[in-house]
Each structure stands twice: as C-alpha cells, then as structure tokens.
TORRO-887691 format. One line per field, with one value per atom (N, C-alpha, C): residue in three letters; residue number from 1; atom name; x, y, z. Coordinates in pm, whole numbers, padded with zeros to 5 digits. Atoms other than C-alpha are relative to their C-alpha. Example, Ala and Ser with C-alpha at 12.3 -4.5 7.8 and 13.67 -1.06 7.14 Angstrom:
2
code = c(ala	ala	ala	ser	ser	ser)
pos = c(1	1	1	2	2	2)
site = c(N	CA	C	N	CA	C)
u = c(00089	01230	00090	-00082	01367	-00077)
v = c(-00119	-00450	00120	-00119	-00106	00109)
w = c(00000	00780	00000	-00006	00714	00073)
% end
This chain:
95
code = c(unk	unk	unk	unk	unk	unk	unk	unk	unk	unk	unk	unk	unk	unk	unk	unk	unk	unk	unk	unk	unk	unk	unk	unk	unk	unk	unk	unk	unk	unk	unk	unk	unk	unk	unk	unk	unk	unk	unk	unk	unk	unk	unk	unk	unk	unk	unk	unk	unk	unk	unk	unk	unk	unk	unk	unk	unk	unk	unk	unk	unk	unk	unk	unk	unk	unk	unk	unk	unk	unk	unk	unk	unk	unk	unk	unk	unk	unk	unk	unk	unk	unk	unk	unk	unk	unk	unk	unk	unk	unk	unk	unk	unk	unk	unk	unk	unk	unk	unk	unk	unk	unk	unk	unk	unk	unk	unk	unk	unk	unk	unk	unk	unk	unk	unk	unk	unk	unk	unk	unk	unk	unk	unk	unk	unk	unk	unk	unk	unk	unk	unk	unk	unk	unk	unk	unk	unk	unk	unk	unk	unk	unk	unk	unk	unk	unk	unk	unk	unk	unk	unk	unk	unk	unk	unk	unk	unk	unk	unk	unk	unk	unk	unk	unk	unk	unk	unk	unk	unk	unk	unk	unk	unk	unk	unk	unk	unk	unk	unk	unk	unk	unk	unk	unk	unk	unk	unk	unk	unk	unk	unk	unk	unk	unk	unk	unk	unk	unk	unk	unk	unk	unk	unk	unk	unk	unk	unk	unk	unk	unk	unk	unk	unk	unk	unk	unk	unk	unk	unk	unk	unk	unk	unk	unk	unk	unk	unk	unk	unk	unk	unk	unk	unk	unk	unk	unk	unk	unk	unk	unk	unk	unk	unk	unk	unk	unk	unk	unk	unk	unk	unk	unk	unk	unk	unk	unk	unk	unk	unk	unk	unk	unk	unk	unk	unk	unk	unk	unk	unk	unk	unk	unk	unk	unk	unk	unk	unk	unk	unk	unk	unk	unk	unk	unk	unk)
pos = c(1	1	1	2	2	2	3	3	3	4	4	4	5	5	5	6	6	6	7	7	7	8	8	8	9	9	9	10	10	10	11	11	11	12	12	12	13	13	13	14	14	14	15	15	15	16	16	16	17	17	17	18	18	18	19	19	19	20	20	20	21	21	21	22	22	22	23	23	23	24	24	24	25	25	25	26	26	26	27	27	27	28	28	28	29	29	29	30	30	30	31	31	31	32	32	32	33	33	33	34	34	34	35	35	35	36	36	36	37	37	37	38	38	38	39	39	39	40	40	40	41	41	41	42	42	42	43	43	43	44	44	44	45	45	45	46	46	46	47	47	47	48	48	48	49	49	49	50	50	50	51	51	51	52	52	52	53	53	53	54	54	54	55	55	55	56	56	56	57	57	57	58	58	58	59	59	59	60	60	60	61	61	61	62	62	62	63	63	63	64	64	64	65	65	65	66	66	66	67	67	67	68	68	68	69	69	69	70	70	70	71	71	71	72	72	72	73	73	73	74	74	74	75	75	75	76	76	76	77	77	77	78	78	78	79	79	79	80	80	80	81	81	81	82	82	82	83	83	83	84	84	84	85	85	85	86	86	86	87	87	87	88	88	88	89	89	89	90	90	90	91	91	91	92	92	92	93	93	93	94	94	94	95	95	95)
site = c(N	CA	C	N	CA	C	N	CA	C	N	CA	C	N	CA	C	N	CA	C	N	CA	C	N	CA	C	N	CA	C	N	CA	C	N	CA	C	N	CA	C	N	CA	C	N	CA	C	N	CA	C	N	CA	C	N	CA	C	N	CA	C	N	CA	C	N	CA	C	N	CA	C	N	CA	C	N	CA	C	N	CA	C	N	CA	C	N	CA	C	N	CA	C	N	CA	C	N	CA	C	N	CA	C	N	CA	C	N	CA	C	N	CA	C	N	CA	C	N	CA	C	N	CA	C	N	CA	C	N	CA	C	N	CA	C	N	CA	C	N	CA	C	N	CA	C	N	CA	C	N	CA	C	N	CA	C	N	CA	C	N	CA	C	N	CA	C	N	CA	C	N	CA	C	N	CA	C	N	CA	C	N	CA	C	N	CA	C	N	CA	C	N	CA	C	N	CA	C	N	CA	C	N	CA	C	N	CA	C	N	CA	C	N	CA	C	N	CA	C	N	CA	C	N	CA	C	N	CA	C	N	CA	C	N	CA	C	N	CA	C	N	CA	C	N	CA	C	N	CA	C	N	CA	C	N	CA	C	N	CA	C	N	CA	C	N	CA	C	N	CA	C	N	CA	C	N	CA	C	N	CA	C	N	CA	C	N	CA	C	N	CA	C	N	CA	C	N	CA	C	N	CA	C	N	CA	C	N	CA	C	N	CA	C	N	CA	C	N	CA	C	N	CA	C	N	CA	C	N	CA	C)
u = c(00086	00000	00090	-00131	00155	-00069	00029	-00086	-00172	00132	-00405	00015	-00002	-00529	-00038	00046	-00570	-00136	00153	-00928	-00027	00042	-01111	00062	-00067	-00847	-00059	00073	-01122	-00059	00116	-01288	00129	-00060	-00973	00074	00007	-00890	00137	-00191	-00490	-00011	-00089	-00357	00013	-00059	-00195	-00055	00064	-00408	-00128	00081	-00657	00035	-00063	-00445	-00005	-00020	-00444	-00142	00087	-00790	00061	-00021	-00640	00122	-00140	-00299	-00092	00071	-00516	-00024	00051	-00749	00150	-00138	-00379	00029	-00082	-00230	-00077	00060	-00494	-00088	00052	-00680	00059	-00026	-00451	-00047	-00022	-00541	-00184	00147	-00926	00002	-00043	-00766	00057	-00036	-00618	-00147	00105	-00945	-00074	00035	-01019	-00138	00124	-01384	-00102	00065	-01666	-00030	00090	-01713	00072	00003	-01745	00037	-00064	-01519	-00052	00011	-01615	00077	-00056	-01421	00000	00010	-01478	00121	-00081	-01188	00064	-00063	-01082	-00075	00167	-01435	00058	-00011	-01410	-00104	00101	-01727	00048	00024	-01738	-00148	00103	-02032	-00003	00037	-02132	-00169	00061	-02413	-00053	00038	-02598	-00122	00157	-02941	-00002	00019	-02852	00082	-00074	-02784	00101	-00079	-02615	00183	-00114	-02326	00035	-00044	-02341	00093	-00077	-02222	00147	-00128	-01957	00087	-00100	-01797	00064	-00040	-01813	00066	-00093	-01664	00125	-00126	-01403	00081	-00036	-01339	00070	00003	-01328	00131	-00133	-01076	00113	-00127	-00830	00007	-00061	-00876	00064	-00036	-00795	00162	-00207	-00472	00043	-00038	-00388	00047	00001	-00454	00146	-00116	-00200	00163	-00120	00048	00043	-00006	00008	00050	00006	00060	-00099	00138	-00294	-00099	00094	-00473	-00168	00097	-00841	-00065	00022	-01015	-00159	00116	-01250	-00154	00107	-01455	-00115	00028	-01551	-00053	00030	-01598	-00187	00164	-01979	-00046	00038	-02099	-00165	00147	-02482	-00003	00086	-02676	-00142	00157	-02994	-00073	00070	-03214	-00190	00144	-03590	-00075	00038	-03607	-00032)
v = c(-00118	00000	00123	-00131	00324	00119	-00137	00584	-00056	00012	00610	-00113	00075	00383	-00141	00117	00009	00011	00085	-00149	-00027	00063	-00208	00037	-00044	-00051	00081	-00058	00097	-00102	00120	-00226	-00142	00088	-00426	-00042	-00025	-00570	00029	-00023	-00536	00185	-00134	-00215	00119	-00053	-00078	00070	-00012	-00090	00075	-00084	00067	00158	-00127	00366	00069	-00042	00455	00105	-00093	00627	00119	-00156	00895	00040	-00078	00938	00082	-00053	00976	00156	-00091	01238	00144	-00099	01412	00088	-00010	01425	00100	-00094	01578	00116	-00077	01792	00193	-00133	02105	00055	-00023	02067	00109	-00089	02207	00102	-00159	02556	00039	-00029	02566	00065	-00047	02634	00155	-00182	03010	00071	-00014	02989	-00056	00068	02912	-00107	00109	02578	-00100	00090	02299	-00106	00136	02019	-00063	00144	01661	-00087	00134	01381	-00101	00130	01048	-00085	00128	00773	00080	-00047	00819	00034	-00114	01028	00111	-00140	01351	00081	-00040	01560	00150	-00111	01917	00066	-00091	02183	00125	-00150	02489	00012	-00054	02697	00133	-00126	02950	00012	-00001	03060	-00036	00045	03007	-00115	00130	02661	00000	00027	02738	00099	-00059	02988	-00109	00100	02684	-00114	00151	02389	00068	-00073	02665	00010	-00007	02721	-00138	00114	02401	-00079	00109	02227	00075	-00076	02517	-00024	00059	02393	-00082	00126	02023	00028	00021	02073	00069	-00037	02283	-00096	00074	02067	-00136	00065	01792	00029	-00098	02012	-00073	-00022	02025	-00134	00150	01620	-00045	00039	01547	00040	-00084	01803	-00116	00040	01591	-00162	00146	01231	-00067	00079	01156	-00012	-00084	01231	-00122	00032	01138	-00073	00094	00886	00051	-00055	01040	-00078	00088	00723	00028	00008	00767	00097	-00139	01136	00023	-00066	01288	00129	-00127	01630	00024	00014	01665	00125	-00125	01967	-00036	00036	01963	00175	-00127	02278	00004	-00011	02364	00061	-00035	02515	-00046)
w = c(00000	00000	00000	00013	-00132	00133	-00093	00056	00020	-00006	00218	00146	-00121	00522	-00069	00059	00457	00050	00034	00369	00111	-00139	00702	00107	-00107	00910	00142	-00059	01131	00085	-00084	01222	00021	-00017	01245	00193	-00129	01594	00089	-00014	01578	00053	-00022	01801	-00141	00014	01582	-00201	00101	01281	00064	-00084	01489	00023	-00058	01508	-00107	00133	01152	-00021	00008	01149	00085	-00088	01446	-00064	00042	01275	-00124	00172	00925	00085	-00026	01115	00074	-00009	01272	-00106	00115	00972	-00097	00078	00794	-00001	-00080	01042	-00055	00026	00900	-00130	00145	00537	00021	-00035	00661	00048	-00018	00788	-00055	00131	00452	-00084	00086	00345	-00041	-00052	00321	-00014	00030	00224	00094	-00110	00518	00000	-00001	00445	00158	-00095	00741	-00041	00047	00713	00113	-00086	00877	-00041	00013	00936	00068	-00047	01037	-00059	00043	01022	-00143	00136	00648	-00075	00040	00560	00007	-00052	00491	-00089	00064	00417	-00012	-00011	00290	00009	00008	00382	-00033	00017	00229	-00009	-00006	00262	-00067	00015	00076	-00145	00067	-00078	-00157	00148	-00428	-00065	00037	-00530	-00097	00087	-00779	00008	-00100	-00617	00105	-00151	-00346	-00084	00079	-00591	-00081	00024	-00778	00094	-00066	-00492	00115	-00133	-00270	-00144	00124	-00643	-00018	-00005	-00615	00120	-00115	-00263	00027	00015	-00349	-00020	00044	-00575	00080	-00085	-00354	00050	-00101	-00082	-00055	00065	-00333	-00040	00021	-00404	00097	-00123	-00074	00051	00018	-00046	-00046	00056	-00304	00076	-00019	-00183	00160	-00158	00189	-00066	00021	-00023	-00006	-00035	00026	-00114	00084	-00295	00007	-00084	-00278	-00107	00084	-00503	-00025	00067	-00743	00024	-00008	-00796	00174	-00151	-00408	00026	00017	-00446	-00056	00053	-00474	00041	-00022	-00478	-00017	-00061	-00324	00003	-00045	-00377	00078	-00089	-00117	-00012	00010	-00212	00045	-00022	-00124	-00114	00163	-00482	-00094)
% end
C-alpha cells in the first residue's frame, strides 16, 4: 500500500491498525484551515465531508466544487490524494 489507510483498518482488531484512522485524522486535520472559504469540514476515520451553505444553489455547488478541488490540491500536496470514484458532490435545495 503506497498511501491512504488500509481497507477495514477501522474495524480491524490489531492495536496498531486501529491507530491509523487517528494518525489519518492528525495528519490531515490542518489541510481544513487551509481552506479560506466558510465551508465545514467533517471527518470520520478516512471520511471527509465538505459543507457549504448559501441561498442560491447554484453559487453553493460553484464554490463548494471550487473547494473540493483545492482541498484535493492540498490532499496530493500531503501524499494523500483522494479517489475520485468515491468522491460525490450533493446539492440539497428547497427550490
């Protein structure tokens, strides 16, 4: 395995493989105050959600896909880059 956390490493019962979700979340905890735009990062284990907010769906998906991709920068630049396939961008509007 070049990068990234192994397969299952969350639910595995070995120490030390167990540890790999809190180093992940360490390790990558700075790349989300890289961000210079209000959005709300989450992370779970080797999850990482972005949130933005704002009345016009369509200013909301421009900029949270302008987001993505930095933080995707940012990813690479750390060794981590982030696996498209896996990747989904959800607009939720009342419009």
């Amino acid at each position: 395995m070049g990068n990234g956390l192994a397969q299952g490493a969350v639910t595995m019962a070995s120490p030390k493989e167990a540890l790999s979700p809190i180093l992940f979340l360490i390790f990558t905890t700075d790349a989300s105050h890289r961000i210079h735009i209000p959005v709300k990062v989450f992370q779970y284990a080797d999850d990482i959600g972005l949130l933005y907010t704002h009345k016009d769906p369509e200013v909301a998906a421009n900029t949270l896909k302008a987001v993505a991709n930095n933080f995707a920068e940012i990813m690479i630049q750390k060794g981590i880059p982030l696996s498209p396939p896996k990747s989904k961008l959800m607009i939720f509007s009342n419009r």
